[in-house]
C-alpha positions, -999 to +999 in steps of 0.1 A: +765+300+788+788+318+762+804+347+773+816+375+748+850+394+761+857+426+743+891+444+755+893+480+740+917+512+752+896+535+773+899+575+770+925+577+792+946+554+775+942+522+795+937+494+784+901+480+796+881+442+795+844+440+793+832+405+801+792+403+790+773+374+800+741+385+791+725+364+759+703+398+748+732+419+747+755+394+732+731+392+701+729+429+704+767+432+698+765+406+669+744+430+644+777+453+649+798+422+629+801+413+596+791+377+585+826+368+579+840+385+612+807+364+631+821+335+618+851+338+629+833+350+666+817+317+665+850+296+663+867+312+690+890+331+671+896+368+686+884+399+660+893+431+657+865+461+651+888+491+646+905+490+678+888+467+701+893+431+706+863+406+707+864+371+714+835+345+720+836+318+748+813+290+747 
């Protein structure tokens, strides 16, 4: 089961990891990627949207 891992800096300035499991809401947070940047997703490589961190685990 992949798991998507997105680490971001919350309002208060800390930095945060959100660990989604869930195959619907993984393909949810793909349409936010480009095709190059879901390519990259795909590989393993960590991405960076503005200021959050994404990185895909098979």
């Amino acid at each position: 089961m992949p798991l998507l891992i997105r680490k971001y800096k919350s309002v208060g300035g800390m930095m945060q990891e959100e660990r989604i499991d869930d195959p619907d809401r993984i393909e949810r947070y793909f349409r936010l990627f480009e095709k190059d940047d879901l390519k990259k997703l795909e590989t393993g490589v960590k991405v960076f949207i503005e200021k959050d961190e994404w990185q895909l685990l098979p």
